[in-house]
C-alpha positions as CSV (number, residue, x, y, z in Angstrom):
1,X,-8.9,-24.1,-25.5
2,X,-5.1,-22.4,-26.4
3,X,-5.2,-18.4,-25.9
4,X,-5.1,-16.7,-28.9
5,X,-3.0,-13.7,-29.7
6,X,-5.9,-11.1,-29.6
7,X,-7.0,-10.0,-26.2
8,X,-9.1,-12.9,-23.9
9,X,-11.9,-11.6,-22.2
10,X,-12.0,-15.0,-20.1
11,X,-9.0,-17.1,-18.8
12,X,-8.7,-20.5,-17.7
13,X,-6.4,-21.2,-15.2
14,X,-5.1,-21.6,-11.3
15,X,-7.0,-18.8,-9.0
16,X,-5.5,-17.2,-5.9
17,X,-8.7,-16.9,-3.9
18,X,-8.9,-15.5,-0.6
19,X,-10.3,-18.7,0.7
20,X,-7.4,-21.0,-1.2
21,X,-6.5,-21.5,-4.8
22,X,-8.8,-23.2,-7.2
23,X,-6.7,-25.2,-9.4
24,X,-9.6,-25.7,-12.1
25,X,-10.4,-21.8,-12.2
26,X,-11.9,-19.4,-14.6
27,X,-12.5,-15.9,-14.7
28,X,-14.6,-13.9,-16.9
29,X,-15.2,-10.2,-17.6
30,X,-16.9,-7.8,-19.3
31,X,-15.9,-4.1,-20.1
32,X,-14.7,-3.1,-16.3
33,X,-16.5,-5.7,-14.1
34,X,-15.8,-9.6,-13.4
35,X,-18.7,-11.2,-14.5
36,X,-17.5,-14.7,-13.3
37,X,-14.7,-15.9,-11.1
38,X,-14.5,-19.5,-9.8
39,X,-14.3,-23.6,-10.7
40,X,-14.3,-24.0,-14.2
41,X,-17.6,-26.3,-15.0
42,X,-17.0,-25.9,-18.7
43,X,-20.2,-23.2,-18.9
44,X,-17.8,-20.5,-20.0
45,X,-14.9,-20.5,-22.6
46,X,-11.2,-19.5,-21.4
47,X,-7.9,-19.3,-23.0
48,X,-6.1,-22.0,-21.0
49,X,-2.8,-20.4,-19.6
50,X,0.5,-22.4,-19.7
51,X,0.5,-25.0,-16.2
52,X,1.6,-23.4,-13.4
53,X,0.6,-19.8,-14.1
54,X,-1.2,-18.3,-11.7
55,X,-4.4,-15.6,-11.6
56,X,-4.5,-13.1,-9.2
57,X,-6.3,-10.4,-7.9
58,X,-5.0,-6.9,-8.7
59,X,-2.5,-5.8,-6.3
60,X,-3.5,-3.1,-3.7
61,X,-0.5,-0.6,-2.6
62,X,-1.5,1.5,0.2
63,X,2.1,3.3,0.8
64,X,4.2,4.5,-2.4
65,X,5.9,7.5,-3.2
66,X,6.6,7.1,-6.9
67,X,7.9,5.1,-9.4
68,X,9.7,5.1,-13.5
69,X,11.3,8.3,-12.7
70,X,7.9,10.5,-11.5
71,X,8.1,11.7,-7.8
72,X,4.1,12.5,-6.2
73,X,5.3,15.0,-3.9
74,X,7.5,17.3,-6.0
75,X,6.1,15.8,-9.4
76,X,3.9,17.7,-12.1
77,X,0.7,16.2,-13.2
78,X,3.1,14.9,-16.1
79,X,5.2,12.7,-13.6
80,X,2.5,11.2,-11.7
81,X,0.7,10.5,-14.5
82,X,3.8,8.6,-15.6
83,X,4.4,7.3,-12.2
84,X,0.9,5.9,-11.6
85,X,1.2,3.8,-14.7
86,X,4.4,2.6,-13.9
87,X,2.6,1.2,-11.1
88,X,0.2,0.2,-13.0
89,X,2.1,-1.9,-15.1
90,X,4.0,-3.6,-12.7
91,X,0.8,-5.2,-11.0
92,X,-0.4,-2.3,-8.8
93,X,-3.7,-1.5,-10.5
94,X,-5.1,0.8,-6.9
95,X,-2.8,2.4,-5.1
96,X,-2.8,5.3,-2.6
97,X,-0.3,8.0,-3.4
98,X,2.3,8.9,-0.4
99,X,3.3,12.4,0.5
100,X,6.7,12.9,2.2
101,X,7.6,15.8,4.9
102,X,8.0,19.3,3.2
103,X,6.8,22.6,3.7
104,X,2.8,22.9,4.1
105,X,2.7,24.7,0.9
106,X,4.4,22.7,-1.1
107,X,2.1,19.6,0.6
108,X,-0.9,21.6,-0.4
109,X,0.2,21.9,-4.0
110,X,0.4,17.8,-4.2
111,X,-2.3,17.5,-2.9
112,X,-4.0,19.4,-5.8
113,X,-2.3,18.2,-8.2
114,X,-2.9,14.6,-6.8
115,X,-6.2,15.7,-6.2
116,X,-7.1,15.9,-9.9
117,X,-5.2,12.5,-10.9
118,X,-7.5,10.9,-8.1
119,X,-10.6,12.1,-10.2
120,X,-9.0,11.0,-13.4
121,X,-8.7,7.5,-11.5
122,X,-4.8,7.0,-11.4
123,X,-4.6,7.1,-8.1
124,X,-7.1,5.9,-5.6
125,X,-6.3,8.8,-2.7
126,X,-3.7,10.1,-1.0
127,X,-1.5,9.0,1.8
128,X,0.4,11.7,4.0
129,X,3.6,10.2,5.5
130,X,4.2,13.3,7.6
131,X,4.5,16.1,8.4
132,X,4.0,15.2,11.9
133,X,6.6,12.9,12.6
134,X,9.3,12.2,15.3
135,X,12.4,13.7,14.5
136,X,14.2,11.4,16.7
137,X,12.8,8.6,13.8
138,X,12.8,10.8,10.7
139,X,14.2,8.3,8.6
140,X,14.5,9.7,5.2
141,X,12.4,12.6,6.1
142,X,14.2,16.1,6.4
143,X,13.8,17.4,10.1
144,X,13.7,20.3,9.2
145,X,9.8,19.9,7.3
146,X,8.7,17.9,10.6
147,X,6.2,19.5,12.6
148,X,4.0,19.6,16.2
149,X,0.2,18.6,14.6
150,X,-2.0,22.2,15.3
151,X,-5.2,21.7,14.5
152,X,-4.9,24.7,12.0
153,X,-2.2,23.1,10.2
154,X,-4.0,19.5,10.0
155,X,-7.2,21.4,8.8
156,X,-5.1,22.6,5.6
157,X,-4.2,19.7,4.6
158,X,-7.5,17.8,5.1
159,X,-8.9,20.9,2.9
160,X,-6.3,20.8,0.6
161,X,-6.7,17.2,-0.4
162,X,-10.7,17.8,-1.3
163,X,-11.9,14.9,0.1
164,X,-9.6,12.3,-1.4
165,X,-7.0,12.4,1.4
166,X,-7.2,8.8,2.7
167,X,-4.2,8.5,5.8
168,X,-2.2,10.3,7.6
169,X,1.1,8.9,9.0
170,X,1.7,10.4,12.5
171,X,4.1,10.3,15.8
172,X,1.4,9.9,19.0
173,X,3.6,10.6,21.0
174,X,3.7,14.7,19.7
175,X,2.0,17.3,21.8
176,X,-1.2,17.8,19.6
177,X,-1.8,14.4,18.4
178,X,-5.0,14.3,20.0
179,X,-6.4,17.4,18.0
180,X,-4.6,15.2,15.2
181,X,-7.1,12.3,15.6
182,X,-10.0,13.8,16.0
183,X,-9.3,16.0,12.7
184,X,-8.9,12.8,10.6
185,X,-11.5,10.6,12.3
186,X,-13.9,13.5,11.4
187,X,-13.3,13.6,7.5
188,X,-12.9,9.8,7.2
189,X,-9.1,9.6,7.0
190,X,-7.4,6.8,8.3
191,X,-4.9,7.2,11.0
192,X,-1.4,5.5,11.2
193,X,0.7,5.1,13.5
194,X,4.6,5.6,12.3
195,X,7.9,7.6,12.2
196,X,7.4,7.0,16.2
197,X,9.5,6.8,19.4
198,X,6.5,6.0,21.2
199,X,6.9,4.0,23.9
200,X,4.1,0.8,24.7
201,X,2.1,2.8,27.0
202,X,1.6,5.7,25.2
203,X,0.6,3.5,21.9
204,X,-2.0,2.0,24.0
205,X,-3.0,5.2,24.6
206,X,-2.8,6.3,21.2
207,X,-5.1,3.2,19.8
208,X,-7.3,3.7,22.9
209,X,-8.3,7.6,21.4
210,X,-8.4,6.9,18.0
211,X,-11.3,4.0,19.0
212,X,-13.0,6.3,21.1
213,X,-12.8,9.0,18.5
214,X,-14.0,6.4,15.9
215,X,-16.6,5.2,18.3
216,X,-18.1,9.3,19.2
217,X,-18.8,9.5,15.6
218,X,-20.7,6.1,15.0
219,X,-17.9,5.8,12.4
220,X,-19.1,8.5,10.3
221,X,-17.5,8.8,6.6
222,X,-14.9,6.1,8.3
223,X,-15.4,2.9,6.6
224,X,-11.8,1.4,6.9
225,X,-9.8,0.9,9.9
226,X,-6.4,2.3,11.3
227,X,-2.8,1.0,10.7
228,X,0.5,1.1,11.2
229,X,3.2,2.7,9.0
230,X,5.8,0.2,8.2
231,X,6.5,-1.5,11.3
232,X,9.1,-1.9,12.4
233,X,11.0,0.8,10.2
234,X,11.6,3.8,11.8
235,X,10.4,2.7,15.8
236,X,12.6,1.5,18.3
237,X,13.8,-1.8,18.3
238,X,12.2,-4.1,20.7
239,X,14.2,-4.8,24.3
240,X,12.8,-7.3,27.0
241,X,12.6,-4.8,29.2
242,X,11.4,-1.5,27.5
243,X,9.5,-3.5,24.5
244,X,7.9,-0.4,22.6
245,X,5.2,0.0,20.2
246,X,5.8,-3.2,17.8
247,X,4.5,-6.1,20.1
248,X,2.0,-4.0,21.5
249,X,0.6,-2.6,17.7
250,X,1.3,-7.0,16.4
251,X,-1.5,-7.8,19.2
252,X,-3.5,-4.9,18.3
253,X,-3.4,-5.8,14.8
254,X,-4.4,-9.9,16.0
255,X,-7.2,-8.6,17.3
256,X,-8.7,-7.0,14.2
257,X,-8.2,-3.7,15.3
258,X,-5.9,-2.4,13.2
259,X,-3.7,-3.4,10.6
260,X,0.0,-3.3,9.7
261,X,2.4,-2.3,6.9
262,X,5.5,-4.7,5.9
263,X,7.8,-3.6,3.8
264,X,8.9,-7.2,3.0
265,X,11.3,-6.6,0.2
266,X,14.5,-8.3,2.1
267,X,15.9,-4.8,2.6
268,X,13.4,-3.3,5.0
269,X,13.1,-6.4,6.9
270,X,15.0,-10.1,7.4
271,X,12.7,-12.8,6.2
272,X,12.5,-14.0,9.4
273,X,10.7,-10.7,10.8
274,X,8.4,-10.9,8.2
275,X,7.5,-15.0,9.1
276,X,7.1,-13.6,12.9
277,X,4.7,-10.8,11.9
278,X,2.5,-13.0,10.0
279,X,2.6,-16.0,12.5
280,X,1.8,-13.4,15.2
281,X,-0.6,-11.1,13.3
282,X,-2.4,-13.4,10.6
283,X,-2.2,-12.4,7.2
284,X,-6.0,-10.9,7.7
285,X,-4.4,-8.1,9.3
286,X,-1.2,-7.6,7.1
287,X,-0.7,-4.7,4.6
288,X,2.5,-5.5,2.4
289,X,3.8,-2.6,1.1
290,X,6.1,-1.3,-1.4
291,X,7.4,2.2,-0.3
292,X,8.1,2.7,-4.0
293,X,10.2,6.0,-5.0
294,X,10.3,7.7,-8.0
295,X,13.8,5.8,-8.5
296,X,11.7,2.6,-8.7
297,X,12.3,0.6,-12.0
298,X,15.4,2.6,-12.6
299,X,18.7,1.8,-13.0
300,X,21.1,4.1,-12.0
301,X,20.6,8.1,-11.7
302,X,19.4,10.6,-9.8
303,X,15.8,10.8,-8.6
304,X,13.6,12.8,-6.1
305,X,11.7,12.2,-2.8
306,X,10.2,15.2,-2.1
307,X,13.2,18.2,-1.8
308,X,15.4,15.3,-1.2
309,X,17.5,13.3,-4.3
310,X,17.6,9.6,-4.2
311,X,19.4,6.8,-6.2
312,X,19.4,2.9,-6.5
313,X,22.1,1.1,-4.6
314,X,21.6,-2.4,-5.4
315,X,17.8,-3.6,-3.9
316,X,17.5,-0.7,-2.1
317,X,16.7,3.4,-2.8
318,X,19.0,5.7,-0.6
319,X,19.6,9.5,-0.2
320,X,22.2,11.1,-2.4
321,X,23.4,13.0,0.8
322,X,23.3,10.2,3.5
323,X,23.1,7.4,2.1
324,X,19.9,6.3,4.1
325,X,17.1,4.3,3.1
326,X,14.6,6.4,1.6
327,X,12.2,3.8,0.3
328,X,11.7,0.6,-1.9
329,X,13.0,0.2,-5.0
330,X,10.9,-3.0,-6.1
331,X,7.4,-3.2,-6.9
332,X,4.7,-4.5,-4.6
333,X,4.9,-8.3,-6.7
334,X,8.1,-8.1,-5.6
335,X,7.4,-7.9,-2.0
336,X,4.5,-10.4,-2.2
337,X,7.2,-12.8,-3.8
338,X,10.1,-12.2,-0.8
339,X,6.7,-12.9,1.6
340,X,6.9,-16.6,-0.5
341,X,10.1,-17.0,-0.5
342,X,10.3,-16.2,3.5
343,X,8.1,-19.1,3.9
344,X,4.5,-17.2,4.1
345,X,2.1,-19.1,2.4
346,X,1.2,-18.1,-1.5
347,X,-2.6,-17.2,-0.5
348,X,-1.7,-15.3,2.6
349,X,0.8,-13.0,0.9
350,X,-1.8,-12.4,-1.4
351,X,-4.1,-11.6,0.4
352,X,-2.4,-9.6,2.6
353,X,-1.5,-7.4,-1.1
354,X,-5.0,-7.5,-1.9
355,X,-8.5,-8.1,0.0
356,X,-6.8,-6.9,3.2
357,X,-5.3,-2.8,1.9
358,X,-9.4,-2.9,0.3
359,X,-11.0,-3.4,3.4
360,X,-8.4,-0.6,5.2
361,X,-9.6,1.6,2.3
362,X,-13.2,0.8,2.6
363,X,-13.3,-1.1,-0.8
364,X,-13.6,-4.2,-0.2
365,X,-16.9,-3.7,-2.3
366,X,-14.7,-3.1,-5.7
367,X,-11.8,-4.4,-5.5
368,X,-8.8,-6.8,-4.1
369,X,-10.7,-10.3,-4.8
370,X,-11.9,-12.0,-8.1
371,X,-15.3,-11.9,-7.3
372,X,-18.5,-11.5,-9.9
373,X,-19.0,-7.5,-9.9
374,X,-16.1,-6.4,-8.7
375,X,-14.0,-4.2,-11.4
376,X,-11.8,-6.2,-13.5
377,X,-8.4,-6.3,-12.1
378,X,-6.0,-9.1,-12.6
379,X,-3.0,-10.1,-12.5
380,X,-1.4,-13.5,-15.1
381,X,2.2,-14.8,-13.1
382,X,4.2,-17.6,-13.5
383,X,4.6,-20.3,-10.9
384,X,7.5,-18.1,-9.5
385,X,5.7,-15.3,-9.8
386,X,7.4,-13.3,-11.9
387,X,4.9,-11.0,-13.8
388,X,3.4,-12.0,-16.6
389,X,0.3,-9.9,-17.6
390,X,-1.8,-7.4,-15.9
391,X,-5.8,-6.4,-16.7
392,X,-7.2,-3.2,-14.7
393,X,-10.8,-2.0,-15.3
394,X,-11.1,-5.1,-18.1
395,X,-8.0,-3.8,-20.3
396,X,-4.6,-5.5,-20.9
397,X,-2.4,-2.7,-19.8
398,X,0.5,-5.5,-19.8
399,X,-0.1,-7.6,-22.4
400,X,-0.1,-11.1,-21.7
401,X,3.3,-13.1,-22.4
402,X,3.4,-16.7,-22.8
């Protein structure tokens, strides 16, 4: 059966799986919810997609600042609203909307207003990159905004994010980071490690306290598990004899107990970083990442990150002043097709977009797989990847093109 030019509520095609791809696939849906997703045994009718083209589960971005011009820290209602369905549109159907470092009252104001687009189900929470952050690995965040964790301070922001404030990026190594913990642990939000000159020991310290924490509680309102912020970015470098928190937090993470970021875009990280992390890590335990900006999908101009402006140089978003990374410029399909191209496997760079960032967030029970009863999200890409039509909650927001 040949797709027609209305809108398929069935496909027939090659399905990424989390077990392997199933080159005689189907998937079905009706309204929001996949009501079939597997071999194709001729039991339901599919518009056959052109050989080659892929279906995938929606993409899952757990770290992203913005995109199409909208900024979620500084923006109005108006610009994440135009941000969220940028990323949307680009093969991001949940994603987690990232904070930078600035003043607690302008942080508190986000969160409202990101607050309400969580409710309105553009977002699926928020993530706080800062404000607690090493200074001496700020990155792109101003020093001046970065602050020692009080346990005042930490309970504004939980408050001010009404219960949809899922992580918090945080240095360990800051006097007060154990208040820190304990503060998110209690309200279900997820801990990461980042924006840290922490050295081995006192990471193994860090993750020692946040399982304790998690285990004093019986893991109450915590249904996820911790991570780590972009490893490698913004932590020291590894040396044979002073190694740091990136071996330490790769074993952690092979070991199921927490997972880590990549930003894999080619910019953020050499290919063959990316192929050690996965080797060393497995793909289970791998969040790629987009670190999006609001100068994401543009051009040329100027943007925002927060108080700070930003602009595209190239691959790569940059501060106006400095001319620093401040974040991706690419979408998250793009990292997941770098992760190909760096030689990780098609399925595990997949799944490391998908399944894996919906069991951090606890929703492994909605979405990230193309499973029957989970909502309808799904991406149509050619054999190379590039983007080719994208269905969230059962609707064509990106029309298919063939």
């Amino acid at each position: 059966m040949a797709l027609s030019s209305g809108t398929p509520t069935a496909l027939s095609g090659r399905l990424v799986t989390d077990a392997g791809i199933i080159d005689d696939g189907v998937l079905h849906w009706d309204g929001t919810r996949i009501t079939a997703a597997g071999r194709d045994t001729g039991d339901i009718a599919g518009g056959n997609l052109p050989e080659g083209y892929l279906i995938l589960p929606g993409l899952i971005d757990l770290h992203c600042h913005g995109a199409g011009g909208g900024d979620f820290t500084s923006g109005s209602a108006t610009d994440i609203e135009t941000a969220a369905a940028h990323l949307h549109r680009s093969g991001s159907t949940t994603v987690l909307a990232s904070t930078c470092s600035a003043p607690l009252e302008d942080l508190e104001a986000a969160f409202g207003r990101l607050s309400e687009a969580v409710e309105a189900g553009l977002v699926a929470g928020i993530h706080a990159e800062g404000p607690f952050l090493s200074k001496d690995r700020n990155g792109a965040h101003d020093p001046a905004f970065l602050l020692l964790p009080t346990q005042e301070d930490v309970a504004r922001l939980v408050a001010a994010g009404r219960g949809h404030l899922a992580s918090m990026t945080y240095a360990p190594e800051l006097p007060g980071s154990d208040v820190l913990v304990y503060e998110l642990v209690m309200h279900g939000v997820i801990p990461s490690i980042g924006h840290t000159d922490s050295s081995t020991e006192g990471t193994a310290a860090a993750l020692d306290l946040i399982n304790e924490e998690l285990a004093s509680t019986g893991f109450a309102g915590f249904s996820g598990r911790p991570t780590a912020t972009h490893l490698f970015n913004a932590m020291p470098v590894i040396h044979h004899r002073s190694p740091g928190p990136v071996p330490l937090l790769l074993q952690r993470a092979r070991a199921g107990e927490i997972a880590v970021e990549l930003i894999a875009d080619n910019v953020h990280l050499h290919p063959e970083t990316v192929r050690m992390a996965f080797t060393i890590a497995g793909s289970e335990n791998i969040c790629l990442v987009s670190d999006s900006t609001s100068a994401t999908g543009c051009t040329s101009g100027t943007y925002r990150l927060g108080r700070s402006e930003v602009t595209v140089v190239g691959d790569s978003a940059v501060l106006m002043a400095t001319g620093a990374l401040a974040g991706g410029a690419g979408s998250l399909l793009d990292v997941v097709r770098c992760s190909v191209q760096a030689g990780v496997g098609i399925v595990d760079a997949v799944r490391s977009a998908t399944s894996v960032p919906a069991s951090v967030l606890g929703l492994a029970d909605e979405v990230g797989s193309l499973r029957s009863g989970l909502r309808a999200d799904a991406l149509v890409v050619s054999e190379d990847l590039e983007l080719k039509g994208v269905l969230r909650s059962g609707t064509w927001i990106r029309p298919l093109e063939l």
